[in-house]
Structures are given as C-alpha cells and as structure tokens.
SERONU-499858 format. One line per 10 residues: number of its first residue (from 1); for each residue x, y, z of C-alpha. Coordinates in nm, 2 decimals, padded with zeros to 4 digits. Layout:
BEGIN
NUM	X:Y:Z  ... .
END
This chain:
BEGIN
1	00.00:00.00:00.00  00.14:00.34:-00.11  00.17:00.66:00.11  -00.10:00.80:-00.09  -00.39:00.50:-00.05  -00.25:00.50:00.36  -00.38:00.85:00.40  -00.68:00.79:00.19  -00.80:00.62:00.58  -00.76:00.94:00.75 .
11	-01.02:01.12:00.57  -01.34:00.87:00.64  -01.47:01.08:00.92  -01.43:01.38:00.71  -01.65:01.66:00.78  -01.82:01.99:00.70  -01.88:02.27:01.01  -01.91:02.62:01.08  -01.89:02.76:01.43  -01.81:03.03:01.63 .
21	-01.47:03.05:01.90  -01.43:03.26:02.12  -01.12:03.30:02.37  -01.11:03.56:02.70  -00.95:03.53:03.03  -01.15:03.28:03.31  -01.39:03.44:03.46  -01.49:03.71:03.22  -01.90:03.67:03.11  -01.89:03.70:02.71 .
31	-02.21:03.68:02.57  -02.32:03.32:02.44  -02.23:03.24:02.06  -02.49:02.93:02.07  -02.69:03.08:01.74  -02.35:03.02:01.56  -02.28:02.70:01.65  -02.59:02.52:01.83  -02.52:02.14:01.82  -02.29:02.18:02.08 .
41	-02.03:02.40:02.29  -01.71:02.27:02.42  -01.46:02.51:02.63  -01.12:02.47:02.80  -00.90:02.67:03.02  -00.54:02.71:03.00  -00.36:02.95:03.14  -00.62:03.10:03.31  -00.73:03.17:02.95  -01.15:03.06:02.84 .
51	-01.11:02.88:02.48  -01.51:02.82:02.37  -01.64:02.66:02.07  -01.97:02.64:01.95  -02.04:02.43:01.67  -02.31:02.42:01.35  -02.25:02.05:01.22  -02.27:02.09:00.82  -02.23:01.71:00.72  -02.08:01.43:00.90 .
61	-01.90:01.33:01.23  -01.80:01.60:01.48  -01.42:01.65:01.56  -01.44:01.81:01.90  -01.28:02.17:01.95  -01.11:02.28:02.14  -00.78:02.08:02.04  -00.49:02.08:02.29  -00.14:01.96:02.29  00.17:02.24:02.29 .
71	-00.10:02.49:02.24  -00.44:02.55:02.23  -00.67:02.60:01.89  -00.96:02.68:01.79  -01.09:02.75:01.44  -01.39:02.85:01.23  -01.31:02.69:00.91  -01.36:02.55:00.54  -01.04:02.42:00.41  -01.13:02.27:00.05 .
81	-00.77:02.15:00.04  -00.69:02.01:00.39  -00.64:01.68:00.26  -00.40:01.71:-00.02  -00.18:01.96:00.28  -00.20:01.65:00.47  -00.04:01.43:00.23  00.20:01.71:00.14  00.28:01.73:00.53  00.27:01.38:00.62 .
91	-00.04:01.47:00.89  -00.28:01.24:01.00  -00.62:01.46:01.05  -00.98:01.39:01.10  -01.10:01.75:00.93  -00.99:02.07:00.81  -00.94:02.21:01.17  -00.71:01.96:01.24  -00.51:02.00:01.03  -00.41:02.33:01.07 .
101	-00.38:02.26:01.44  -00.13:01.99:01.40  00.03:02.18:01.08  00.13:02.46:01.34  00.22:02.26:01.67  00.44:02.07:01.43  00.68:02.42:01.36  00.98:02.48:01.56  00.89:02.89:01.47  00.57:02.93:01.38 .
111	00.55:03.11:01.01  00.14:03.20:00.95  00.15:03.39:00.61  00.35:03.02:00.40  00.02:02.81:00.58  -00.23:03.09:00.45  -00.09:03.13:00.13  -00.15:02.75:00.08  -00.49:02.73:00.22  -00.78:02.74:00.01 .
121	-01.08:02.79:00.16  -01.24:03.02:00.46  -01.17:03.07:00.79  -01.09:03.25:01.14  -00.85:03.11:01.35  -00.69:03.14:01.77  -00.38:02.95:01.82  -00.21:02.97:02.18  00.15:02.82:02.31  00.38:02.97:02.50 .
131	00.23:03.25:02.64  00.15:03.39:02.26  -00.16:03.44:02.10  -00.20:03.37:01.74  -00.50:03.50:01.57  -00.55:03.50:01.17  -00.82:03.50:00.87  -00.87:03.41:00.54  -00.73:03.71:00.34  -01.07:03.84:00.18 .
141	-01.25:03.82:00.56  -01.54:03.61:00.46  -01.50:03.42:00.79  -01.53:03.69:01.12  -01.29:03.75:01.38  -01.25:04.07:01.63  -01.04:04.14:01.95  -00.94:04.36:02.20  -00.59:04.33:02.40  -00.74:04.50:02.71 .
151	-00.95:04.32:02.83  -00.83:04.04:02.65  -01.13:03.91:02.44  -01.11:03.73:02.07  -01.51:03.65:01.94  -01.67:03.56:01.56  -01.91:03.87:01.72  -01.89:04.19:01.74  -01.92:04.22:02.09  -01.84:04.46:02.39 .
161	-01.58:04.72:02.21  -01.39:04.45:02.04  -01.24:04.58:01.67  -01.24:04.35:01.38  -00.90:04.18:01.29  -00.81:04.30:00.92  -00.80:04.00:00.70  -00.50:04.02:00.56  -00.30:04.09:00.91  -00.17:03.82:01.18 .
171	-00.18:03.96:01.49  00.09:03.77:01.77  00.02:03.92:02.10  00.21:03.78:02.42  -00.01:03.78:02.73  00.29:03.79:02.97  00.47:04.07:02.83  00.17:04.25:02.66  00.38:04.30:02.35  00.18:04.26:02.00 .
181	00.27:04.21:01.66  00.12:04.29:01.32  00.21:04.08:01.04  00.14:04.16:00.72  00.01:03.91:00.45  -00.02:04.08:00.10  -00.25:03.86:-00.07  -00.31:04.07:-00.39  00.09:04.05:-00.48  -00.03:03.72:-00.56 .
191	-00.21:03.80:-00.87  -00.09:03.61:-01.19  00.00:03.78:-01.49  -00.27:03.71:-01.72  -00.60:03.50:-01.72  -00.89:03.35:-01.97  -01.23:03.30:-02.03  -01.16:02.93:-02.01  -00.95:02.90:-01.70  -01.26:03.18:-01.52 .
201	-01.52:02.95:-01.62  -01.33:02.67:-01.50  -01.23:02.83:-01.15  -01.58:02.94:-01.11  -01.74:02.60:-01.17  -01.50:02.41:-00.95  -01.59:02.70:-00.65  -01.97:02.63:-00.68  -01.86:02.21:-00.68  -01.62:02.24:-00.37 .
211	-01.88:02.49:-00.16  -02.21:02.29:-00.23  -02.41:02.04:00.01  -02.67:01.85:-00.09  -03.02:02.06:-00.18  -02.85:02.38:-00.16  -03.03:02.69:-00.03  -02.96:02.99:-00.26  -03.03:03.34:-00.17  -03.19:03.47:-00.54 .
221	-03.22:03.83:-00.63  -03.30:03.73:-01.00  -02.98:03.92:-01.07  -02.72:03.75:-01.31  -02.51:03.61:-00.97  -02.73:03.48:-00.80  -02.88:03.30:-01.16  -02.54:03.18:-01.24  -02.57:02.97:-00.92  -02.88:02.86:-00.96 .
231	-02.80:02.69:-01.32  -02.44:02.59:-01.18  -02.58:02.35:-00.87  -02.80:02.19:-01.09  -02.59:02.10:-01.35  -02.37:01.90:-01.08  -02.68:01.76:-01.00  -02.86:01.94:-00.70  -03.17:02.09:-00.71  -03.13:02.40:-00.54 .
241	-03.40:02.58:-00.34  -03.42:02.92:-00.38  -03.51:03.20:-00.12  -03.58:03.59:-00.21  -03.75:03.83:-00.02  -03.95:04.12:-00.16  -04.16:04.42:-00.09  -04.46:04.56:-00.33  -04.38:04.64:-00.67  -04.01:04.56:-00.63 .
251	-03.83:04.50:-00.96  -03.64:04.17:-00.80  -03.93:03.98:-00.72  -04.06:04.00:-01.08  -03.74:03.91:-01.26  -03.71:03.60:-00.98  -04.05:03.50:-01.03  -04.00:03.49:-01.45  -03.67:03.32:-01.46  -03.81:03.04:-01.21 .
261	-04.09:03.00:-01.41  -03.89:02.96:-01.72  -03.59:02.70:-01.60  -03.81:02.50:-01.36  -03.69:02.63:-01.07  -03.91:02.68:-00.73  -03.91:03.01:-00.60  -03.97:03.06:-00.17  -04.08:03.42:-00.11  -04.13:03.64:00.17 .
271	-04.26:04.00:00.18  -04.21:04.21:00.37  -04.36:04.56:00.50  -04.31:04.89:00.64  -04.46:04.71:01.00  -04.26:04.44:00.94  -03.92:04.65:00.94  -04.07:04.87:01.22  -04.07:04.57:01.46  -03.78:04.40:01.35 .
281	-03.54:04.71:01.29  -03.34:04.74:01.60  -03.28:04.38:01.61  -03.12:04.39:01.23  -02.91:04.68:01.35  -02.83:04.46:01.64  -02.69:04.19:01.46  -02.50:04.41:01.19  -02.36:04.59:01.46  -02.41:04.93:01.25 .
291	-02.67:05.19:01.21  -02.52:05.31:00.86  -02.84:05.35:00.68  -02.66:05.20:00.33  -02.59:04.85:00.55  -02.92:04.82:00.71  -03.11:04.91:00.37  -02.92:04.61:00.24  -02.94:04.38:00.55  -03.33:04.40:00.53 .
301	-03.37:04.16:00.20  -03.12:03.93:00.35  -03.28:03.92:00.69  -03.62:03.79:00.57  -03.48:03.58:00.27  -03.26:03.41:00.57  -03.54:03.42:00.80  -03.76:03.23:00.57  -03.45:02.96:00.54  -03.54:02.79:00.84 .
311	-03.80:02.61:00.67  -03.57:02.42:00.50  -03.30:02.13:00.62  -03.04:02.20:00.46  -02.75:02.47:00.68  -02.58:02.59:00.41  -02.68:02.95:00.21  -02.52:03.03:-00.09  -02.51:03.39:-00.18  -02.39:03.58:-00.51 .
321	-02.14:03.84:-00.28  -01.84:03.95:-00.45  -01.94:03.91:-00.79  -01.96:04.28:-00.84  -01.58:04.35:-00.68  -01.41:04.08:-00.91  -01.67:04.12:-01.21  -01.68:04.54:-01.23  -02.00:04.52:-01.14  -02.07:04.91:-00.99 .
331	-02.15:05.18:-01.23  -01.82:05.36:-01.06  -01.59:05.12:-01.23  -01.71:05.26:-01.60  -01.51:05.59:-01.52  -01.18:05.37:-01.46  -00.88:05.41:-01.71  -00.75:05.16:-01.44  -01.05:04.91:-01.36  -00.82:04.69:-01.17 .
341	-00.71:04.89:-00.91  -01.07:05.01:-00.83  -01.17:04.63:-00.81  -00.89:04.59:-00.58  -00.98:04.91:-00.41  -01.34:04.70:-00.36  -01.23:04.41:-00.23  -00.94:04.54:00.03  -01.33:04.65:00.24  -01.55:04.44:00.12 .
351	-01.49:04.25:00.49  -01.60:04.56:00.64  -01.86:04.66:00.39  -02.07:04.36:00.30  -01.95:03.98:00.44  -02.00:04.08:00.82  -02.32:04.22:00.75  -02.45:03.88:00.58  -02.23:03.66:00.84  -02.41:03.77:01.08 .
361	-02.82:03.74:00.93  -02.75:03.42:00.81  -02.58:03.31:01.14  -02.91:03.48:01.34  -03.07:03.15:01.22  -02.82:02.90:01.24  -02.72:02.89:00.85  -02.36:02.95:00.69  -02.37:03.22:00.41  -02.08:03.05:00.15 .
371	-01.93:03.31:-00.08  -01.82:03.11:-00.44  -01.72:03.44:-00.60  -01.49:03.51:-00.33  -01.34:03.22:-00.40  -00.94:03.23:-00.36  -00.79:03.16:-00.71  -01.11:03.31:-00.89  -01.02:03.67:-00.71  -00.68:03.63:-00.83 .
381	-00.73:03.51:-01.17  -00.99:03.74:-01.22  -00.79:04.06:-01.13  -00.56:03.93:-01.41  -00.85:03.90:-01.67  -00.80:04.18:-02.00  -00.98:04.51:-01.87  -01.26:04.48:-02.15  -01.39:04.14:-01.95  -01.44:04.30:-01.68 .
391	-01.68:04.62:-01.74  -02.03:04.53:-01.64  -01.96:04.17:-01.57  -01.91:04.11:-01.94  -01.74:03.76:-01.86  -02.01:03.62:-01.60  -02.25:03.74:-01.85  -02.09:03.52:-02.17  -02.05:03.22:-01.93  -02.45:03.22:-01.89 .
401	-02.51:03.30:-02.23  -02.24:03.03:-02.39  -02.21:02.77:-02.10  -02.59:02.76:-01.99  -02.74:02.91:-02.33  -03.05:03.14:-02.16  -03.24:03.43:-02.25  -03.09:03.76:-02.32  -03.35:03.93:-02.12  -03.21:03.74:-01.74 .
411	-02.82:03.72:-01.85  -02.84:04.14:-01.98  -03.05:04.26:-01.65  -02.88:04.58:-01.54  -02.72:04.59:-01.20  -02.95:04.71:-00.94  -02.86:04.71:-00.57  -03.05:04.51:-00.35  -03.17:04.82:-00.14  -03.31:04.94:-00.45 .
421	-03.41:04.65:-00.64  -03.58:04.56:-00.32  -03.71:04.90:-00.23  -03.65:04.79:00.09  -03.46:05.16:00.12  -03.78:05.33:00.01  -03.95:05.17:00.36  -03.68:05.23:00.57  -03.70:05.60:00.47  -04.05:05.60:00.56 .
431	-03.99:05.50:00.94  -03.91:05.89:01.02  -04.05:06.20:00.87  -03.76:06.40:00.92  -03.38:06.23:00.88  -03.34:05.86:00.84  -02.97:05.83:00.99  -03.07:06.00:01.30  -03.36:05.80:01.32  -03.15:05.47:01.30 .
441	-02.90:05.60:01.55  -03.17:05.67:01.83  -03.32:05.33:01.80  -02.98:05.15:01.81  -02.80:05.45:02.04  -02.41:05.32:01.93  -02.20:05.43:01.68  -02.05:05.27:01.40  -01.65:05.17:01.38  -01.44:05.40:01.49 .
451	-01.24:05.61:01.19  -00.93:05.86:01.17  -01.00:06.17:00.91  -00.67:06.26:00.67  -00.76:06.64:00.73  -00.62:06.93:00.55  -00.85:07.18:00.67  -00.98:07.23:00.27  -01.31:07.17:00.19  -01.26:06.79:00.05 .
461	-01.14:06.69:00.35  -01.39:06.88:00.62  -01.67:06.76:00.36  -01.62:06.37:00.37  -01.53:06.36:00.75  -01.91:06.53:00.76  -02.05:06.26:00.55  -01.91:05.96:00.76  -02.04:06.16:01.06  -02.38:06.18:00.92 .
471	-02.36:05.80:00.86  -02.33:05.79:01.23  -01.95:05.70:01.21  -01.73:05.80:01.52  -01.47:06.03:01.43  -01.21:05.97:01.70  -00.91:06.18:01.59  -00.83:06.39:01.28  -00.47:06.31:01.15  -00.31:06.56:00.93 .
481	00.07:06.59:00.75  00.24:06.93:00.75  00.48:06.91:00.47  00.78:07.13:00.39  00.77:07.09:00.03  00.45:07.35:-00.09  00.44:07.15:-00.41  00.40:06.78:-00.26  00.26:06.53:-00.44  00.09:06.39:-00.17 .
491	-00.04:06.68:00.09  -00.25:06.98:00.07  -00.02:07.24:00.22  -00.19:07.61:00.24  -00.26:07.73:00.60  -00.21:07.33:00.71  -00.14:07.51:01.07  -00.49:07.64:01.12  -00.59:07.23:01.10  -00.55:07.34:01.51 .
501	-00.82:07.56:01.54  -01.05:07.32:01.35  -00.96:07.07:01.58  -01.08:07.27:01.88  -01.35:07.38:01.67  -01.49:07.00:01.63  -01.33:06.91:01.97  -01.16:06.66:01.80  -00.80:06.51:01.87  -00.54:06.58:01.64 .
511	-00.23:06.38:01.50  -00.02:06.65:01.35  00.36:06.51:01.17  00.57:06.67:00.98  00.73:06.58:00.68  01.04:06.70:00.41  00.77:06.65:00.16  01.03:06.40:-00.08  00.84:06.24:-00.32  00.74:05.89:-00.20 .
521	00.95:05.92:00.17  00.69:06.14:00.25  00.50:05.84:00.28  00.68:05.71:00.57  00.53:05.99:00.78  00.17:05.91:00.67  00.23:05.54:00.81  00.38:05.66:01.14  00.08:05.94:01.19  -00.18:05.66:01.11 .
531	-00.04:05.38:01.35  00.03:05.67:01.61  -00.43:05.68:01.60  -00.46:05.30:01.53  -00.28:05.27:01.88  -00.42:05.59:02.06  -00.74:05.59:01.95  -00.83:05.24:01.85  -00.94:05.34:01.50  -01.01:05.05:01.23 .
541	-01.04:05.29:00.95  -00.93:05.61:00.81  -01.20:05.87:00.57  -01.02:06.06:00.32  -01.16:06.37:00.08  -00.99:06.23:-00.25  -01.23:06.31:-00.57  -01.03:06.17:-00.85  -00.63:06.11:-00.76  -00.54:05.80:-00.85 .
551	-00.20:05.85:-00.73  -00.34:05.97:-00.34  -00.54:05.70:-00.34  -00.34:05.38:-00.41  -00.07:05.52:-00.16  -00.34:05.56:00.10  -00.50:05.23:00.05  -00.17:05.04:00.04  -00.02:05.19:00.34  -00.36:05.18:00.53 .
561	-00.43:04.79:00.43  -00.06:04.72:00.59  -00.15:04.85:00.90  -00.50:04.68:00.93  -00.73:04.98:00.82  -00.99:05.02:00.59  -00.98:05.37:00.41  -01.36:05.54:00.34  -01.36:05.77:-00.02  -01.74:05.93:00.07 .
571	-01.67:06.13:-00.28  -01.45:05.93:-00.50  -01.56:06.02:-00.80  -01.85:06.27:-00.76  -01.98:06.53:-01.00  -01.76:06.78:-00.95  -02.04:07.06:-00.98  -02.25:06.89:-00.76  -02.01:06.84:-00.49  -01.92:07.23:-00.47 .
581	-02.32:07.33:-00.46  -02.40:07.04:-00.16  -02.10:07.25:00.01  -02.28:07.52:00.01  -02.62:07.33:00.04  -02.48:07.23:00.41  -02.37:07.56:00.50  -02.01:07.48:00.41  -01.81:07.84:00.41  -01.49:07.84:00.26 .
591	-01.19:08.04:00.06  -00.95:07.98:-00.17  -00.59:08.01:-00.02  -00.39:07.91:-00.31  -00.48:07.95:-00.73  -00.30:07.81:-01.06  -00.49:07.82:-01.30  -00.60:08.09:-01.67  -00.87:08.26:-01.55  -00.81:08.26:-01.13 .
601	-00.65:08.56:-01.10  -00.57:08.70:-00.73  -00.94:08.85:-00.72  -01.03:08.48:-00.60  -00.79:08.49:-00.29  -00.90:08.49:00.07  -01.29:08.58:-00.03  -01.59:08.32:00.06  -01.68:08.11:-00.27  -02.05:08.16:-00.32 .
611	-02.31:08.00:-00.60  -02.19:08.29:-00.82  -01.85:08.21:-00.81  -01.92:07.82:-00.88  -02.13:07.94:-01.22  -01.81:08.15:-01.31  -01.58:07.79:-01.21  -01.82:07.65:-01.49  -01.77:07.87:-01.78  -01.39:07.86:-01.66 .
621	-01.41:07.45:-01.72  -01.57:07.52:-02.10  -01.34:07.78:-02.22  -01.00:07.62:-02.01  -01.09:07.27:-01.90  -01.05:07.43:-01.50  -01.18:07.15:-01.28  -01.45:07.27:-01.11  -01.36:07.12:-00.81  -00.97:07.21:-00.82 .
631	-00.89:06.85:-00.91  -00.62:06.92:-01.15  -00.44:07.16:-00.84  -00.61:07.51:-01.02  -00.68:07.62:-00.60  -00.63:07.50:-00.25  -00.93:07.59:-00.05  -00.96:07.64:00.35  -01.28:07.61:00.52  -01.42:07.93:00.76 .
641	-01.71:07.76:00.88  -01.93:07.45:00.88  -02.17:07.23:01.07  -01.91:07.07:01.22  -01.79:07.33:01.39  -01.89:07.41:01.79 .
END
C-alpha cells in the first residue's frame, strides 16, 4: 500500500462545520455564541485563559474543538484542500481544523503567512503556546474574527468594544509581556500575470462544486449572480431551493418569479412591510452591529430571505457576494482608465462593507452564508483578466449566455442594488418624517466603527469627515501631515497650521507630523501618523476627501491595508459641480488660499466662494478645461465655517 492510498484512511470521518470561538480570560462573562454553532459548545481553560467553541455541524462526524497539545486552537473553518496539505505534510487529521492545528504545533517557529498562502478555503483562526496568542483570517475576511488586547477578548461577534482583525494581518500578542505584533500578508501581490475566459469559467465551476451540500439553499435576487448559481448547482446535480425576499412592486421579485418559471426552478418568497421592518429594525441593526443607513437598507432583504431559510433542512446559504468586486460590477468602475485597481480598491473593504453584514443574518438563524465568488484563485485570476472582460460583468454574462445558453433578457438585466431593487430603502426611509440616519441612531444609540479623518483643513477633507459623521461613524481623531515641500505630491499644504483651530472647533483630537515632503518618503510619515491613531485611539479605518487622484489613493489604500485599516472615499468620483453646490447646500463656508490656473487671477484669494463664483468655475471648465472642483491643483481651499464646527 502506497503513502497516498495510507492517508486515503484518515479522511473517512471527514466533515463539514461552521462555528463560532471565542477565547477571553476565566472568569470574564462573554455573551453566548450558541446561534452560531448550536449542536454543541465545548470550552477549555489554559492558562487562566477561556477557549469556547460552539459548533453548526454541516455534514458528517463531529471533531471536538477545542484541540490541545503544545498549544491550544480553535478554528472557524472550510479548508477545501486540507487533505491534499496533509499528504504534502505527512499529517494524520480527522477535518480541516485539524489539520491546521497539528500543521502549526508541528513548527519549531511558527511562520502563519507560508500556511495561508496554501490554504484554500475560509476561515478565522486562535492558536495559543507559550504564552502567545495567534490569531488569523482568510485574506478576503469572509469568515469573522475581532479582538481587543485589554480586556483580552477574541469573538466571531462583534461584541463589547472589540475591533475587527483586518483579513490580511496576523496579529501575535504575548499575554505575559503584553507585547503585540502585526504581520502583514499581501494577498493581492499574488495576482498572476494574465488569465482566460476558459480557466474563469473553469475556477468558477469548480468553487460552486467544492462549496455545495446536498439541496443547496440559494439566496436569489434574480440578478445574473445569483442565476449563475442557480443553473451551476443543478448542473452538478442538486436541485437548489431558492429563497428571495421582496416588498410591493419591487423589480427583483418580478425578474425572480420569471426566470423560475422559465428554467423549472421553485421560487420561496417572503414579503415584507413597512410594519414588518418597524418591529424588527433594531434587532437587524443589532446583529450588523451598524446603524449606517446603506448596510441596514441592504441587510433587510437578506434578513427575511434568511429568516424564511429555516423552513428548509439544509445549513448551508449560498449567496452571489463578490461578484460585483471581481466582475466590475458598480456603475463607478465605467469611469476607470484603471479598472483593476478600483476592483482591488473594492475588495481590500469588502470584509468591512458587506460579508459581516450577511455573516451575521444568516448566522441569526443558524445557516452559513458560502461566498463562491470570493473564491481564492477566482479573485486572483480574475484581477488578471484583460480590462474589457471585466466592465459590467461582461465575462459572468458570456458564461451564462455560452455555457448555460438562456435568455438575453435574465443574462443582460442591469445591475441594481438590492436596497433598490428591493425598495426595501424606500420603507426604511419611511420609518421617520424627518432624517433617516438619525432615526436609525436613536433606536440603536451606538455608533458605527471608529475612523481617523486625513484632514487638510480644505473643503474635501472637512466635507467627507461630515459625510461619515452623518452616517453615524465615530470620528475619533483627525490626522493631518504638515509638509515642507509646498508643491508635494501627496499633501494639501496652504494654511495646514490652522488644521489646530479646526480641531478645537470640532473638539476633536489631532495627530499632527511633519514631513520633508520628498516624493514617496513622505510616505513614511503618513504610516507613522496613522499607526500613532490605530494605537491611541483604537481606529479601524481612516475617511479621506480624495475626488479623482489616483496616485493619493493607491498610496493611502496600500499603506492603510498594511497597518490593518480600511480607508472610506465618501466622494470618490462625484460630479464635481454637484459636490461644490451640496458644500454650500450644508452651509459649508470656505476660501480659496492658493490659485494656478488661466482665468483665477488673485481677485479669487482669501474671499468666501458663493453660487456665483461656482457658475463663473463653470464657464472657466468650457473655455480652459479648470476642474470645477480644483482637481487638476487650479486652487487649494480652507474652510471658515461649517456644521461641524462648535
């Protein structure tokens, strides 16, 4: 008998799970996670530390969690190519979870980022020995995991004040000396140098295979994503059941119901109502942990569609999530000369932005939500793909129109966002006469994830860091460069002193460095600023006023992403004209401090920009091509007054 027909054995007990862990010291009363994993919960204590796992049995035999030997683990998990890493290892495991357990206590020095980087699948992951804390993710963050060092807490929830462990970081934190690591995994240098329409359809079919369980329960919009894996599970021979949730005269009901009716498939619906959301709004928010009005206008489809789920056996949801981010599937990405790096730009947040969000709903009644376009070597390949496959989904489109050969009308429906296809936003702005954000805020009475502003003191900058705030965002510190250079590439410089007063102004901290302004080294300053308010003030992201620079932009993101913080554009890519008349709309005041431009002359200068002058910025842009906004550098503006101000 052969090595490979020996381990062939080891994988008869083979099983399918999702869970939640949760780790804290003895003692301390964390909320249950028993609606994550009810079949059973295990815990063990080490160290005076509580290791908990609660378990949601998907197929087969249990493998009991905690494990123990060196060190502790505990692991939310699907590996979909544990057993091939155990014959490459020589490791005898019952599942997944094993696996990586004895994969680690088998290192001398324990090296994360080479065992991620040959994972495939989803996951969250705690390992403990000696003394050290080792917590990690899957790199896109389908799989949930958050912490705080003090008190020390690790949870699949949102709970207490706990921040959310950035996908593509390790964190090593030593509970004797209190010392803590980052480690940096940079998944998207991974990306190959060219891909196909053959290999996509090929990596996409094989994600739906390795993902699905028997009568798979698909979440259907009627949109091309979710029809895609519809067609897909029953050509490998499932019949899917199919769950979509609606309210009156929605547009997705009525494309669900016609391509059901069509292919043979059955459709399960649920509406729902303005009463409906009334009596079950605080405990959406609840569960999203957010009152940002864009997340809970989304969460309400999936809240019903999931509720309705329980009907059926099977624990498993699949959902279309991430087709948009590796497809160009938002209307945004038509302005890109570079699509790529605003699908990348998508899928660094996406964590953040969307999978928590549906984690949590589906996990509210015991089902795992299964992401196949977020699928490891799908990402990657697709980021790879020529830019002209990519616009409006043009590849996933020609697979259903080649591969599965339907009508025009279902593989060419428009993109329409589940709020709006839904109209499920339309209710839940009908829940308050007056504003819908403050509304939300005083019926769930926290605010969202704490953020760091880049602040110049211009308009841009004071503009998005009131947009975030209006989404009921925390803004816990304002973080601003002073650069010596006045023509940096990188920093707004004109009257970047008076950032003080409009610090006291919004009593908000500030995080003022300095810089020589060299091209690129300046960079190293906007690191050390923005770890100096990741450690201060425990921010998890960072809001910045960019419009259009590309060049700002992909320096922010990449330096933020390092450091384990998302970065929020609130008016990437705006109408320029509209976003100089909604500053004065909401009693924005500002100057111009700086102009270079035909046709600013020094009359311009140090006087407050009214609706006149932004008529006069639009002649300016037809006779000279002047960005009405100042993109292209014409003026540096300073902001007098504004709402935000005390």
């Amino acid at each position: 008998m052969n090595k490979n027909e020996k381990q062939f054995k080891l994988f008869i007990i083979y099983y399918r799970s999702m869970c939640g862990i949760s780790l804290c010291i003895y003692g301390y009363n964390l909320p249950s996670l028993s609606h994550r994993g009810p079949d059973s919960e295990s815990s063990l204590i080490k160290d005076n530390l509580q290791f908990t796992h609660n378990l949601l049995s998907i197929v087969g035999e249990n493998v009991k969690q905690p494990f123990e030997d060196q060190g502790v683990f505990l692991a939310n998990c699907e590996i979909y190519n544990w057993k091939e890493l155990c014959i490459k290892y020589d490791i005898k495991a019952r599942n997944d979870a094993e696996f990586i357990f004895k994969y680690l206590e088998s290192q001398d020095k324990i090296e994360i980022t080479k065992l991620m980087n040959e994972l495939d699948g989803d996951y969250a992951c705690i390992y403990y020995r000696d003394n050290t804390i080792y917590a990690f993710r899957d790199p896109l963050g389908v799989f949930p995991l958050f912490y705080s060092l003090n008190p020390l807490i690790f949870s699949s929830e949102r709970i207490e004040e706990l921040i959310e462990l950035h996908p593509r970081t390790i964190l090593i934190h030593n509970v004797k000396t209190k010392k803590t690591k980052i480690k940096y995994n940079d998944f998207f240098s991974l990306i190959p140098s060219s891909s196909s329409y053959k290999e996509i359809n090929n990596l996409l079919s094989k994600s739906v295979e390795k993902r699905i369980v028997d009568n798979p329960i698909i979440l259907f919009s009627g949109g091309i994503d979710s029809q895609y894996l519809a067609l897909k599970s029953r050509e490998l021979g499932y019949e899917p059941t199919l769950i979509t949730s609606y309210s009156k005269d929605s547009e997705d009901i009525k494309y669900a119901r016609d391509f059901s009716n069509e292919y043979s498939f059955k459709l399960n619906e649920i509406e729902f109502k303005k009463e409906n959301i009334e009596k079950d709004i605080k405990k959406i928010m609840e569960r999203i942990s957010s009152c940002d009005s864009v997340k809970v206008g989304i969460a309400i489809p999936i809240y019903y569609a999931c509720s309705l789920s329980q009907k059926f056996k099977s624990k498993v949801i699949f959902s279309g999530s991430g087709a948009d981010e590796i497809f160009g599937g938002y209307h945004r990405f038509k302005a890109e000369n570079e699509i790529k790096n605003e699908l990348i730009s998508s899928l660094r947040d996406i964590y953040e932005r969307d999978l928590y969000r549906n984690n949590s709903l589906a996990m509210t009644f015991s089902k795992e939500m299964r992401v196949p376009y977020l699928d490891k070597s799908l990402v990657l390949s697709s980021l790879s793909l020529d830019r002209k496959e990519l616009y409006e989904k043009k590849i996933l489109r020609d697979i259903l129109k080649n591969e599965f050969k339907i009508n025009d009308k279902y593989y060419m429906r428009p993109k329409k966002a589940a709020q709006y296809g839904t109209k499920s936003m339309n209710l839940l702005r009908s829940l308050s006469t007056k504003n819908i954000t403050s509304h939300l805020f005083n019926l769930h009475r926290k605010k969202n994830i704490k953020l760091g502003a880049l602040y110049t003191g211009g308009k841009d900058s004071a503009y998005a860091l009131y947009l975030m705030k209006q989404r009921n965002y925390e803004i816990s510190c304002l973080i601003s460069i002073k650069s010596k250079n006045q023509d940096s590439y990188m920093y707004h410089t004109p009257e970047i002193d008076r950032v003080k007063e409009h610090a006291h102004k919004m009593n908000i901290p500030l995080i003022l460095i300095e810089t020589s302004g060299e091209k690129e080294e300046e960079l190293k300053q906007l690191k050390e600023a923005l770890e100096k308010a990741k450690e201060k003030y425990k921010i998890e992201g960072v809001i910045t006023g960019a419009l259009f620079s590309e060049y700002q932009r992909q320096r922010i993101e990449t330096i933020s992403d390092k450091i384990g913080l998302r970065v929020f554009f609130p008016l990437w890519h705006v109408d320029q004209e509209l976003h100089m008349r909604r500053l004065l709309k909401d009693k924005f005041k500002f100057i111009f401090t700086k102009v270079a431009a035909e046709g600013l002359d020094n009359s311009w200068l140090n006087r407050e920009i009214t609706e006149k002058d932004i008529e006069e910025l639009i002649k300016l842009n037809k006779k000279y091509g002047v960005n009405v906004a100042g993109e292209g550098g014409e003026f540096e503006s300073f902001v007098i007054d504004c709402p935000l101000f005390k």
